[in-house]
N, C-alpha and C positions, 0 to 999 in steps of 0.2 A: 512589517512582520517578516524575518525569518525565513528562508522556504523551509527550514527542518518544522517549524509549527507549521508552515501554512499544505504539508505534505500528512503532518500527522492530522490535520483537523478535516483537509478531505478524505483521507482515511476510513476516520470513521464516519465522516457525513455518508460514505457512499458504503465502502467492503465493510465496516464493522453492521453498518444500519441492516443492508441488503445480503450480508453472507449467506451464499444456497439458494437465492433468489432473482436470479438473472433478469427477468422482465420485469421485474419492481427496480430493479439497479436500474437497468436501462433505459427506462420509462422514464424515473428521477433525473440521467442524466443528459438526457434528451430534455425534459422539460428545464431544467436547468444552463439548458444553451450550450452544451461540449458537443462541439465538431467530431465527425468522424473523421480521422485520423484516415488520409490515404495512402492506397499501395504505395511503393514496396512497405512501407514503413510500418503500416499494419500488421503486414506478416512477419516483420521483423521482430517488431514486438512479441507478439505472440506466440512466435518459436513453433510454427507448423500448427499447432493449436487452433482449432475453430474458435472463433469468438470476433466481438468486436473490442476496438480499441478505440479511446476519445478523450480528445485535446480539453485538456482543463487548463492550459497556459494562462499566464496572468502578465502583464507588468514588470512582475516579479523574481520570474525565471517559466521554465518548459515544465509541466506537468502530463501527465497520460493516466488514465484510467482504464484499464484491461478487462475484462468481462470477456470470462470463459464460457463455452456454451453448457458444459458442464454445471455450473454454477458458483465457481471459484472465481475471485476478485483480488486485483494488484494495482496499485498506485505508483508511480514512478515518477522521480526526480532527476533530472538533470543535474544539478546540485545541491546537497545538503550536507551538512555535518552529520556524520553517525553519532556523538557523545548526545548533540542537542535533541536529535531526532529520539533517542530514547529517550532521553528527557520530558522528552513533549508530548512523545506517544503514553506514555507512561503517568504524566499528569493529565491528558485528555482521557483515559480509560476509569483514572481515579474520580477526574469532575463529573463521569459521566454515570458513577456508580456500577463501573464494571470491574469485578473484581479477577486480579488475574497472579499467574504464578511465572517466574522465572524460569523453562524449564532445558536450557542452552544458552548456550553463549560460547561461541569458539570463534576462530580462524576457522574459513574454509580448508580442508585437507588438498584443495587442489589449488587454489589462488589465494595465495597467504596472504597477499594484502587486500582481505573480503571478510567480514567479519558478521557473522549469523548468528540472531538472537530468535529462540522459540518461546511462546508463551502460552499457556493454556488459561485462556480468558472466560467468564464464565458473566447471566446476567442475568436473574431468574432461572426459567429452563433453559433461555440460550448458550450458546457453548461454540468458541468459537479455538481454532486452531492459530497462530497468526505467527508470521514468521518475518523479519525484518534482515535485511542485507542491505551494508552499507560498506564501502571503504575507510581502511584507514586512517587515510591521510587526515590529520587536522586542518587541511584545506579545504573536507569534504571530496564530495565525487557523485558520481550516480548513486542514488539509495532506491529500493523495492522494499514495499510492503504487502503481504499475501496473509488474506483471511478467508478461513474454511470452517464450514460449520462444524462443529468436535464434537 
């Protein structure tokens, strides 16, 4: 598997499932075996931000899982294609009967080779905000994913 799928499917295993709900994310990802991510690396993550960070790495490639204290949620990739990464997030939101809207899509206005996709995702009453940043390069690069409940 891909780390662009295997990035979009912890995604929603974790920030789309748990969005707004930090002790239900954390709980899950604790009982699902992700290491706490040590200093400096944590803070580095998290950009001064209270919260925890944890190792979902695989085999595969480096994953992290970011849980704010706030209750906002980010998944990170070491490497993934952005083309596939939409692709995957985008057929995991459809199989999973969430339906969502397009509502961005640009170049970053400060790092033009960064490319930021917004979505306003909806599932029942849930309502989720989700914003994806990835690189351009066809080679891939680091990709983020951030869900907040909308």
């Amino acid at each position: 598997m891909d780390n662009a799928r295997q990035l979009a499917g912890l995604f929603l295993q974790s920030c789309v499932r748990f969005a707004g709900d930090r002790n239900g994310l954390r709980d899950w990802a604790h009982r699902t075996g992700l290491a706490d991510v040590p200093e400096p690396a944590r803070a580095a993550f998290l950009h001064g931000v209270p919260g925890e960070a944890l190792d979902a790495s695989n085999p595969n490639g480096k994953f992290v899982l970011l849980s704010d204290d706030a209750g906002g949620c980010s998944v990170v990739a070491e490497m993934a294609n952005g083309a596939a990464l939409f692709d995957a997030l985008e057929a995991d939101m459809r199989q999973a009967g969430i339906g969502f809207t397009l509502s961005r899509d640009a170049a970053d206005p400060e790092e033009k080779q960064l490319r930021h996709r917004e979505y306003a995702a909806s599932q029942g009453a849930r309502t989720w905000r989700i914003v994806v940043g990835t690189v351009k390069d066809p080679q891939g690069g680091q990709a983020m994913l951030t869900a907040n409940p909308g």
